[in-house]
C-alpha positions in Angstrom: 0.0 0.0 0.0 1.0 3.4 -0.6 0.7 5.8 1.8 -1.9 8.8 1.7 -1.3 12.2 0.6 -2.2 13.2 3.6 0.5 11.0 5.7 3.6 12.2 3.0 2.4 16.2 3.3 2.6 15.9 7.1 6.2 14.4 7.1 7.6 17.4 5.2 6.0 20.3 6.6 7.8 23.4 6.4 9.7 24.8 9.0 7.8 27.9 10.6 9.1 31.7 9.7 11.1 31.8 13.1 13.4 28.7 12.1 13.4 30.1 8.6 15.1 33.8 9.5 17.6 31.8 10.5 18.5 34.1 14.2 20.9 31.9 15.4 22.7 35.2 17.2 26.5 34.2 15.4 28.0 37.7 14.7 28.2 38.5 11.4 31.3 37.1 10.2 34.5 40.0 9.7 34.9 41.3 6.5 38.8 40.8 5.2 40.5 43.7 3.2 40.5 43.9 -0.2 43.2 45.2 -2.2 43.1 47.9 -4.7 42.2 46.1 -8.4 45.8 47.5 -10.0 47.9 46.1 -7.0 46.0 42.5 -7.9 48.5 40.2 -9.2 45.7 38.8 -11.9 45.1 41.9 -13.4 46.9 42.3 -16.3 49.4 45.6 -17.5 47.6 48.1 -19.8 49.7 50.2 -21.8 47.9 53.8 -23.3 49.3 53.8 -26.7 50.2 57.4 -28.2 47.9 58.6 -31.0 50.7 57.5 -33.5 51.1 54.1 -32.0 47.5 53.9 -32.2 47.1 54.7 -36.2 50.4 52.1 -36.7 48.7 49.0 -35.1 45.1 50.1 -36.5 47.2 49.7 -40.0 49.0 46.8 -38.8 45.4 44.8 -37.6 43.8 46.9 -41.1 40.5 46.9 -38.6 38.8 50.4 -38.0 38.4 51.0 -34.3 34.8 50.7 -34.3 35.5 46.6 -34.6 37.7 46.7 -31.2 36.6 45.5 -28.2 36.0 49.0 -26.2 37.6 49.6 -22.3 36.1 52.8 -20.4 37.9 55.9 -19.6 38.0 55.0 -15.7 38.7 51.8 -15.9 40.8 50.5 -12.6 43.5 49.1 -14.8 44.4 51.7 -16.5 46.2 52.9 -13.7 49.0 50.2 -14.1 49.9 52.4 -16.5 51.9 55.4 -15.2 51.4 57.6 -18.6 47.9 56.9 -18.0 47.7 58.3 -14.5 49.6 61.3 -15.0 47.3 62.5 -18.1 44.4 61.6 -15.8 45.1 63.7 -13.0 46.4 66.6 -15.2 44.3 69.6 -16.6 43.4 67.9 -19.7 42.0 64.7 -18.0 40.9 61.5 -19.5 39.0 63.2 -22.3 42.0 63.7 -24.1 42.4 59.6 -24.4 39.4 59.0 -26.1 39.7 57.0 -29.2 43.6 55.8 -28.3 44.0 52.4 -28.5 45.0 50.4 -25.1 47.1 47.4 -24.8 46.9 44.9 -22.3 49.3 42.3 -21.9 48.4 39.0 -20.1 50.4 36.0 -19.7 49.8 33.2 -22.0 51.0 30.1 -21.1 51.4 29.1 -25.1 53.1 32.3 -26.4 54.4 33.9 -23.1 52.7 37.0 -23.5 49.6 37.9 -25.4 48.5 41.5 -26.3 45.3 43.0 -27.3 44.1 45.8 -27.8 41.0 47.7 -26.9 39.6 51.5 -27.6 39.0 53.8 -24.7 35.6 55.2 -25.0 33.8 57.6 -22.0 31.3 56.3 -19.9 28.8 58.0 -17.5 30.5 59.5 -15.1 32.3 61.6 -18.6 28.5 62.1 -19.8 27.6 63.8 -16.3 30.3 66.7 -16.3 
């Protein structure tokens, strides 16, 4: 015999909201410290490319820049980059960058080192100013 629907909905009754909240009274447990992204040993250099750089390896890939993979102005690793950081904090800021090509090199474990490259385009924080 099977038993009734009655007998199985009994066995597996829910538990009642107090057991649900889960109030055990643990302390919450302690946050650890995150490091800043650029001092992260997985992210990978970036390298702003100077506008003549940028027109060579546009040539070099014969793509238009519109078929790159795009990277935002403020993007934390862009401050592995020390050019990047001092045009950033200058007069001129990041708008000046726009449409340079950025490389970023990552380890490969195939060819050593692999580089792509990306456009810097402005995001919303640019659009709010």
């Amino acid at each position: 015999m099977t038993p009734s629907k009655s007998a199985a909905s009994a066995s597996s009754k829910r538990p009642t909201k107090s057991a649900r909240k889960g109030k055990t009274g643990a302390a919450p447990p302690a946050e650890t410290p995150k490091l800043p992204p650029v001092q992260h040993a997985l992210v990978p250099t970036h390298e702003v490319l100077s506008p003549e750089e940028s027109a060579t390896i546009l040539k070099q890939l014969e793509t238009p820049p519109e078929r790159l993979p795009k990277i935002l102005f403020d993007d934390p690793g862009l401050q592995t980059d020390p050019k990047y950081r001092s045009v950033a904090e200058s007069a001129e800021g990041a708008r000046s960058l726009l449409g340079r090509l950025v490389r970023v090199r990552r380890p490969s474990p195939t060819a050593g080192e692999a580089a792509v490259y990306r456009v810097m385009v402005g995001g919303a924080s640019l659009r709010e100013e």
